[in-house]
N, C-alpha and C positions, 0 to 999 in steps of 0.2 A: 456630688452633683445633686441640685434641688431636686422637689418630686417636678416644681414647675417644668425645669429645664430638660428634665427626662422625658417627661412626657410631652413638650415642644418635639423633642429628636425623633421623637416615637413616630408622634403625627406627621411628621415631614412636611416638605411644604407643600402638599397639596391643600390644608387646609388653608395656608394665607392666601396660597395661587386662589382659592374658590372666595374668597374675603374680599381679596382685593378687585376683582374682577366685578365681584358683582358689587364694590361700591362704586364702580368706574361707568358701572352699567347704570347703577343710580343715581350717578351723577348725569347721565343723560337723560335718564328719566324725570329729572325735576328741569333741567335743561327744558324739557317740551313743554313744560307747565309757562315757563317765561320765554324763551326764542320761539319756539314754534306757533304758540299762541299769537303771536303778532302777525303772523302771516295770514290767516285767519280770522283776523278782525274784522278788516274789511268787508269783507264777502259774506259776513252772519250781519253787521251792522247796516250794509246797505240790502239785505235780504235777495242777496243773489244764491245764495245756497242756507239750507236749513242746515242747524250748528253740525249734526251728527252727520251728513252728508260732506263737510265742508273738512270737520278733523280728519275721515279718512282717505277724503283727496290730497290731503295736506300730509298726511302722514304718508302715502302713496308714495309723492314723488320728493317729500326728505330723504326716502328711502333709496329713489334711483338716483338724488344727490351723493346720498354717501358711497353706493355703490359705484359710480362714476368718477367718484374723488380722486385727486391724483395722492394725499399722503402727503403734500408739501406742508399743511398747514399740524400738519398731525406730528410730522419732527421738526418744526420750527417751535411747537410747543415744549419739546421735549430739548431744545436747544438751551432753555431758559434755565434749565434744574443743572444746581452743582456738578462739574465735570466727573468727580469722584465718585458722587452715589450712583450716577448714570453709568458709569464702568461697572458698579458693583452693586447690580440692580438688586441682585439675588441675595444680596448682606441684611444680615439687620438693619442698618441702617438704611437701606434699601428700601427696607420694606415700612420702617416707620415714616421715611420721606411722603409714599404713596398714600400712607393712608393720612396721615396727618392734612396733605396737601386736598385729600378727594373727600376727608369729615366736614375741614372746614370751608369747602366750597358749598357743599352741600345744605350745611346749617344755615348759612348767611342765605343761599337762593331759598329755600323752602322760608324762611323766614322773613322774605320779603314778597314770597309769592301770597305768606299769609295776609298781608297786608293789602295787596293787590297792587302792589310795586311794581315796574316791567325793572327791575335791576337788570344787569349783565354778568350770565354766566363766564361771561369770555374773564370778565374784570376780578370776576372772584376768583376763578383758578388763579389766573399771570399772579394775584394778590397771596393768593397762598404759597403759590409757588416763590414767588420774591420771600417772604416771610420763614417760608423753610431753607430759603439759601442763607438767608441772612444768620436764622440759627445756628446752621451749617457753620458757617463760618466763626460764629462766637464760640460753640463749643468745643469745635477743635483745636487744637493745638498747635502751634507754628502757624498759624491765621491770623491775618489781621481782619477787621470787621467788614462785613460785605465782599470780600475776598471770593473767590469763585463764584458768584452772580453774575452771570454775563448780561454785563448790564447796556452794551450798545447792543445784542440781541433785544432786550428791556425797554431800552428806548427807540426801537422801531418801534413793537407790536404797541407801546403806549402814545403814543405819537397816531398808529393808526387808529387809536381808540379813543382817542381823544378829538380827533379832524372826523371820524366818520359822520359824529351826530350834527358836526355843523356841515359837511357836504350833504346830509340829510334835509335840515331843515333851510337849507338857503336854495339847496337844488329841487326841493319839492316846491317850496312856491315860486321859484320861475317857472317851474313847467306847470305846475296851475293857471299861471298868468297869463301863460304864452297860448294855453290851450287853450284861456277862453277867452283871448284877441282872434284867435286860428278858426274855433269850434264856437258856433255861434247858436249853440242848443242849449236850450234855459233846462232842459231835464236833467242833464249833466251837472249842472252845478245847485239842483234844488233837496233837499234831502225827502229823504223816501215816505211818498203816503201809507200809512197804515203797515200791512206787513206785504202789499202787491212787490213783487220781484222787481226791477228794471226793465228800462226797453232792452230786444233781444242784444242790439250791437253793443249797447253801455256793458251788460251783462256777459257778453263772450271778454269784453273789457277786462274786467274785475277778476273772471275765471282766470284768466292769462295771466295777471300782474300777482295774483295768490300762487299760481304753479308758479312762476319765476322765483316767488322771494323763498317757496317749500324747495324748490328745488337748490338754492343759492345756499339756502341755512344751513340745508342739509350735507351740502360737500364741503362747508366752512366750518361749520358749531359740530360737528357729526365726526369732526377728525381731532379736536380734543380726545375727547375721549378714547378714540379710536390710538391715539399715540401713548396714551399712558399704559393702556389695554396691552399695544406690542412693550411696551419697557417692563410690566410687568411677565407677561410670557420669556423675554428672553430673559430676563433675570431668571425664572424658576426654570424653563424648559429651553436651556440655551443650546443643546442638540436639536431640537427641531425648528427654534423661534431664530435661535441668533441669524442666519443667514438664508438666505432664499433659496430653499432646499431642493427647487424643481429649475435650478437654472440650466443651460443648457452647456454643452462641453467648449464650447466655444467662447463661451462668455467667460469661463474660468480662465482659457488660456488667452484671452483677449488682458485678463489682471496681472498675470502673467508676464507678459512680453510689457505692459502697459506701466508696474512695478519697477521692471532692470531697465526699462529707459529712464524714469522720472529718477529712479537712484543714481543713475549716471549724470543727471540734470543736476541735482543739489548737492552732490559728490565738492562741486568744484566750490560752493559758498563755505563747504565747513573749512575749507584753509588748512586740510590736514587731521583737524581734531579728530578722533574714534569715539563712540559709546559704546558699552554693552547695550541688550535688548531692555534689561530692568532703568538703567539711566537715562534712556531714550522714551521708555514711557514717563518715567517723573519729571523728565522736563516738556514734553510735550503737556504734561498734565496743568503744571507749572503753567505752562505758556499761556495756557486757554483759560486760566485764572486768572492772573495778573494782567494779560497783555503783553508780559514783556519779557525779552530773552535778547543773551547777546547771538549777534547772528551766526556766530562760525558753530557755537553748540544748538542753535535749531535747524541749522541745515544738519549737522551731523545726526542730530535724533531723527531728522524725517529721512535722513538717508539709512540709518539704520533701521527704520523701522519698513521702508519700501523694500529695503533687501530682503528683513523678516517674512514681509508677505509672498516675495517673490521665491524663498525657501520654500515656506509651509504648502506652497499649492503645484512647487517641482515634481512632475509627474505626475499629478491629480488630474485626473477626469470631470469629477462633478466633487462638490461639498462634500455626499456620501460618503469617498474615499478617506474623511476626513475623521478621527475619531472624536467622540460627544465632547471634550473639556478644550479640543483643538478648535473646533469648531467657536467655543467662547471667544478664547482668544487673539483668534483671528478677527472678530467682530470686534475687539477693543482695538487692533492695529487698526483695522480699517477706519472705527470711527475717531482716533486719534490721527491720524494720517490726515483722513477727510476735514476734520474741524479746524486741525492745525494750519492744513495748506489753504483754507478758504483765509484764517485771521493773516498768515503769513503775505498773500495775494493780496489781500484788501488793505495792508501795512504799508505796501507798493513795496516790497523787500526783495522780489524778483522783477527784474527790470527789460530782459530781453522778452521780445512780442511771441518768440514760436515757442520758449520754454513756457511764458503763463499761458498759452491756446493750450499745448501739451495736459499741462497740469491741470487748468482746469476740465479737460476729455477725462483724464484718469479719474477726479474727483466725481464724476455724471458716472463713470462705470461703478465706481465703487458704491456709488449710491445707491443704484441700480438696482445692487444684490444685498445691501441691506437697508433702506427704507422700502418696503413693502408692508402691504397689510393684508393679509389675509380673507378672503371671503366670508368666512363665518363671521370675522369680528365687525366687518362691515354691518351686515345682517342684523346680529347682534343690538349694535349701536343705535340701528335705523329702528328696528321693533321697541325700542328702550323711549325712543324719541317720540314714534308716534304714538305709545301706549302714555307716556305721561302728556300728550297733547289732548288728547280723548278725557283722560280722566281731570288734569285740573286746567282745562284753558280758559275758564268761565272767569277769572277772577281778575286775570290779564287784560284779557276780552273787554271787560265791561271797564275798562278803566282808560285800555287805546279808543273805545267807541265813545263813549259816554262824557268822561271824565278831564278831556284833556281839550278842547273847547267847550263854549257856552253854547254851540249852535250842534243839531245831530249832524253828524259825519255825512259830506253830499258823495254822489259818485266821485262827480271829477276828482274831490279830495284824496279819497281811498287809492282810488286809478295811479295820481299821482305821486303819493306816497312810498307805493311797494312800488315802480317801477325807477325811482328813484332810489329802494333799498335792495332792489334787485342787484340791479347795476352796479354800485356800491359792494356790495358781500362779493359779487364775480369776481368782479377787479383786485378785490385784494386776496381770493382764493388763486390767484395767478400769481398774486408775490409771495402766496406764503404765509401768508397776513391773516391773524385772527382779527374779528370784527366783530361786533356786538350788533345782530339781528333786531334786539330792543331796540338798543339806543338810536339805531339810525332810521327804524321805522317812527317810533313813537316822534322822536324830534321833527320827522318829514310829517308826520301829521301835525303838530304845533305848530310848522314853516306852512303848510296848506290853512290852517287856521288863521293864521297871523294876516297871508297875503290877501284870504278872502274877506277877512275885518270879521271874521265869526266871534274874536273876543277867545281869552286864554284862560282857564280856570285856576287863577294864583296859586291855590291851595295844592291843588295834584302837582302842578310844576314845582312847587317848592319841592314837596317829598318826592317827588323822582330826582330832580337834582341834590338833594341829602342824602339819597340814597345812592345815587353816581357817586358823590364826593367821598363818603364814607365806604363806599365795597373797597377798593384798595386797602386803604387801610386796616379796617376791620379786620379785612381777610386774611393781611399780612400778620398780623395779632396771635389771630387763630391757627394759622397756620405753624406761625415760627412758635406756639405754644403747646401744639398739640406734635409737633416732632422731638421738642425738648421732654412730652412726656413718655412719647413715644419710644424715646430711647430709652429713657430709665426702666421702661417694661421689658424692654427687646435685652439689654443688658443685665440689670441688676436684677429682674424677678426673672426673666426665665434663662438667664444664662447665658444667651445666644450671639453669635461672632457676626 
């Protein structure tokens, strides 16, 4: 054994656990330099709050967004990454995925925050994250290319990132236009004398439409990181992370009873066939890669695998009862049971109405007890966001206020911008849906520009939109480059499985 690979085993993985975290945490932290800064703009531009007043309001109530978060958008992110490293968080490979995917998010936002770019962090992760599946797939063996990308999960969340900035800019200047056919006060739409504040109502305005979009970023941009945060704990500490370890005893026997019916349900589509528990994972694994299975062996793997779970928790109380490496792999049933039966549902492969109602209750329970997120990481996340909003917003700032019309930024403009990207971040925080804070703010100020005849400043719109067209790619780049080196450290210098 190398001295590398010795003293890898020595250190254990508490040192990647403390690596990975805190570049997950850094990835929130340049996060607030570009999403959060936009919320922001407004409010220092039209001089309703002085800046240092204004980031830790801003930072305030990102905070009670993340804390409030429900977690949907935080494993919709986590849906996106190879099925395989996601079962085997805690692998080397594991763990090259994590960091390759959170360096090269990181290097592309800071290097466009230098610039004073609003880029989208949302566009850089999905971009790394695509680029490290896509590696995935070429490196390994028995893969064809692109292979495990779940790429109809890919093509929602791009799809919603790609319509957010035009429901931004086309819904920001109807409701400027509408407001000032409606509101027929020239203060509102004049921009600001000298550094005098607004009038008090414009001003309660502005306060409102900044806490909406602090508050919106926060439970949407605030659960990235927050999802890769839990894929990294349960990977390292899958006795306390893998399963919601304070559920209640009812809840288990609820999985339980909820298990030996759904196995009784899909019993009848395998036509007889049996798996073991090992052939029932590789083809469910199979499934959620490819898409495709023939049907009598995916019912037989989800039936064996619902019988599995309904074993492992026969006579269990709580998780507790459960020993540390039982407890992993029970987390792998589950999220293979849950992933499988959502594509298998959505295939229309089950066809009678009270088995898919059934099925989908079992899949919310199973959720239930493992998509959570823990309060620290919350916390965590929120302190990360608002500290990197305080320290680099100025750069963001002066670029949504200044730089993206010919004319200064009026109220009504700002007003109707962030209630436009408020509204927008909610909506798709309900589907699950990541959404770029940037892109749909900064666009709903060029749609408020546009509608008021202010004039568009070519030169910033070019390089913001160079900069949309390029994060995707770049990132996929970076990503699918720094997990291929990633590996060759993880394996070849320091040894590791």
């Amino acid at each position: 054994m190398s001295f590398f690979a010795d003293t890898a085993m020595h250190a254990g993985p508490g040192i990647f656990l403390i690596l990975a975290v805190g570049l997950a945490l850094a990835f929130e932290f340049v996060n607030g330099f570009h999403d959060t800064a936009n919320a922001v703009a407004t409010v220092i531009y039209t001089h309703t709050l002085r800046p240092w007043i204004a980031v830790i309001w801003s930072g305030m109530w990102n905070l009670i967004g993340v804390l409030t978060s429900s977690g949907a958008v935080a494993y919709g992110i986590i849906a996106l990454l190879p099925v395989e490293l996601v079962v085997n968080a805690g692998s080397g490979a594991g763990f090259a995925m994590v960091f390759a995917l959170l360096i090269a998010a990181i290097v592309w936002n800071a290097g466009t925050w230098f610039l004073g770019l609003p880029a989208s962090s949302s566009h850089s992760l999905i971009g790394s994250i695509l680029g490290v599946g896509l590696a995935n797939s070429l490196l390994s063996s028995g893969q064809h290319f692109g292979e495990g990308v779940n790429w109809a999960k890919a093509g929602e969340v791009g799809l919603s990132l790609l319509v957010s900035p035009l429901v931004g800019f086309t819904c920001s200047a109807l409701l400027l236009l509408g407001a000032k056919a409606l509101i027929r006060n020239p203060k509102l739409y004049e921009a600001p004398e000298g550094e005098q504040p607004p009038p008090g109502w414009i001003r309660g305005l502005l306060m409102l439409t900044c806490t909406g979009v602090s508050f919106a970023h926060g439970s949407n941009d605030g659960q990235k990181g927050m999802g890769l945060i839990m894929l990294i704990l349960i990977g390292v500490l899958p006795a306390s992370y893998a399963l919601k370890m304070n559920s209640e005893p009812a809840a288990v026997a609820q999985i339980v009873a909820s298990s030996q019916a759904a196995s009784t349900a899909l019993a009848g589509g395998a036509h007889g066939v049996t798996l073991t528990n090992d052939q029932a994972t590789s083809e469910l694994s199979n499934f959620l890669k490819t898409g495709h299975a023939t049907d009598e062996k995916l019912f037989a793997a989800l039936t064996t695998k619902t019988n599995a779970i309904a074993e492992k928790l026969a006579g269990k109380r709580t998780f507790q009862d459960l020993p540390g490496e039982e407890r992993r792999n029970l987390r792998t049933d589950f999220y293979l049971t849950s992933s499988a039966l959502a594509k298998t549902i959505g295939q229309g492969k089950i066809t009678d109405p009270g088995t898919k109602t059934s099925l989908v209750a079992f899949r919310g329970q199973i959720d239930q007890l493992t998509k959570f997120i823990p309060d620290w990481v919350k916390f965590a996340v929120a302190i990360s966001l608002g500290l990197g909003t305080m320290i680099g917003w100025k750069r963001i700032v002066v670029t949504v206020g200044e730089k993206i019309g010919k004319a200064h930024l009026s109220y009504g403009q700002g007003a109707a911008a962030e209630l436009v990207a408020m509204g927008t971040i909610l909506a798709a925080d309900n589907f699950g849906l990541p959404v770029s804070t940037t892109h749909v703010l900064s666009s709903g100020i060029a749609g408020t520009m546009a509608a008021n005849r202010s004039g568009l400043q070519k030169e910033t719109l070019r390089n913001i939109l160079l900069a949309w067209v390029l994060t995707l790619p770049v990132c996929m780049l970076l990503g699918a480059g720094l997990f291929a080196f990633g590996l060759f450290i993880v394996f070849k210098v320091l040894g590791l499985h």
